[in-house]
C-alpha positions in Angstrom: 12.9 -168.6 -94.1 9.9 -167.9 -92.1 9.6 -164.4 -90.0 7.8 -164.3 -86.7 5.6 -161.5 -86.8 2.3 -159.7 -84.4 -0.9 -159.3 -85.7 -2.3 -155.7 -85.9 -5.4 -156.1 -83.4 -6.4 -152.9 -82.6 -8.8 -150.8 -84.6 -6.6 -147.3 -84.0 -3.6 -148.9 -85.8 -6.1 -150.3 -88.7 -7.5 -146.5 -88.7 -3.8 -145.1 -89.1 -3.0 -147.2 -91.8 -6.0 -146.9 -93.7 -5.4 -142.8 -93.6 -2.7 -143.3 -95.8 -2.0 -143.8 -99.2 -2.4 -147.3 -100.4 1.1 -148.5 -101.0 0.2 -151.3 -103.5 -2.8 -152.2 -105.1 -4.0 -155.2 -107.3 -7.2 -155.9 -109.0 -8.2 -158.0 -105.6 -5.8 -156.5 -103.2 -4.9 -153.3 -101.3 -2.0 -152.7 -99.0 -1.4 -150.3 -96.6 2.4 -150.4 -95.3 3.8 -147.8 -92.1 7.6 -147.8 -90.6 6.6 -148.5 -86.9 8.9 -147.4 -84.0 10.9 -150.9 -83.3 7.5 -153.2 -82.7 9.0 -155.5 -85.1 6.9 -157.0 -88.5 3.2 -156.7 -87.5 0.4 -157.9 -90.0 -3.2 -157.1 -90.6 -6.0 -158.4 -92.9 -8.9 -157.0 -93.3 -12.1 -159.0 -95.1 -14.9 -157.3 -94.9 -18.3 -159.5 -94.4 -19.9 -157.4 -97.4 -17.0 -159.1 -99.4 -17.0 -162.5 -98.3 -20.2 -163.7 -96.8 -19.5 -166.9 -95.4 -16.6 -166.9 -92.3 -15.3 -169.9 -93.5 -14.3 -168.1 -96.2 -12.7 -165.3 -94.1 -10.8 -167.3 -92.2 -9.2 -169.1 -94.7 -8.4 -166.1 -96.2 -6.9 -164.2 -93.4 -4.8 -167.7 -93.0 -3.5 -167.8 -96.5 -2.4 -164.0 -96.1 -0.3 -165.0 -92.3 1.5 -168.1 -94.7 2.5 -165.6 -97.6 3.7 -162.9 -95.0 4.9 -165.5 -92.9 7.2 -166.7 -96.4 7.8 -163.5 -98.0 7.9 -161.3 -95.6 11.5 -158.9 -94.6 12.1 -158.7 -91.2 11.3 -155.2 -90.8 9.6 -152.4 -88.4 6.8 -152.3 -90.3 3.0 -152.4 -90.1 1.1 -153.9 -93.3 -2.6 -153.9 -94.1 -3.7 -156.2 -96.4 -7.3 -155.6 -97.5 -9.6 -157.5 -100.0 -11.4 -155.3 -102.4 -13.6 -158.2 -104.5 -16.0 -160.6 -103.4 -15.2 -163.8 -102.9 -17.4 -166.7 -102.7 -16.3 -170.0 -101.7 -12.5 -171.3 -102.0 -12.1 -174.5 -104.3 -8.2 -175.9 -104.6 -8.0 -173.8 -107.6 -8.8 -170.6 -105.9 -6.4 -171.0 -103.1 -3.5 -171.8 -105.7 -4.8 -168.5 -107.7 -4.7 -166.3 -104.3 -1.6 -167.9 -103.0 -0.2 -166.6 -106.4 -1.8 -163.1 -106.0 -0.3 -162.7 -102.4 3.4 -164.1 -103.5 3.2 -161.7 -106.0 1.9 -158.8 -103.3 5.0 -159.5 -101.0 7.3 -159.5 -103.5 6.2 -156.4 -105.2 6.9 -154.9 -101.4 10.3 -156.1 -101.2 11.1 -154.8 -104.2 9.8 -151.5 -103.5 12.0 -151.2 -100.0 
């Protein structure tokens, strides 16, 4: 099942969600998560250029993150921040099957946790 959710576009909404205590973190991952008042499922990623240097590598990135959430993901009033905290360099087949994994892992962790 597959959720329709908004991206998180704004930087005010990144800035709340940053304010708060990370809700889960990984060796490669942070997430921020916030209840929102009834804007249904809304997603962020944040990849900072210091982290991955190339866009390319951003962007396909960001879109592996929208296909997990889009898998995993409750259907819930809630905003979620997912933020890479180790550089990446270039993504072979490998890598995305490893960060595909990582992020499976990310989203589950948070549905247990609800």
């Amino acid at each position: 099942m597959t959720t329709q959710f908004k991206k998180i576009l704004r930087t005010e909404s990144f800035q709340v969600l940053l304010e708060k205590k990370s809700f889960y973190r990984s060796k490669k991952l942070q997430c921020f998560v916030k209840v929102n008042s009834n804007l249904g499922p809304r997603l962020g990623v944040l990849v900072p250029k210091r982290l991955a240097k190339r866009s390319i590598d951003r962007n396909l990135f960001k879109r592996l993150v929208r296909a997990a959430y889009a898998n995993w993901a409750l259907n819930k009033n809630q905003d979620i921040l997912v933020r890479l905290i180790v550089p990446i360099s270039s993504f072979s087949l490998q890598d995305k099957k490893k960060w595909w994994l990582e992020l499976k892992l990310l989203f589950e962790n948070l549905q247990s946790k609800q």
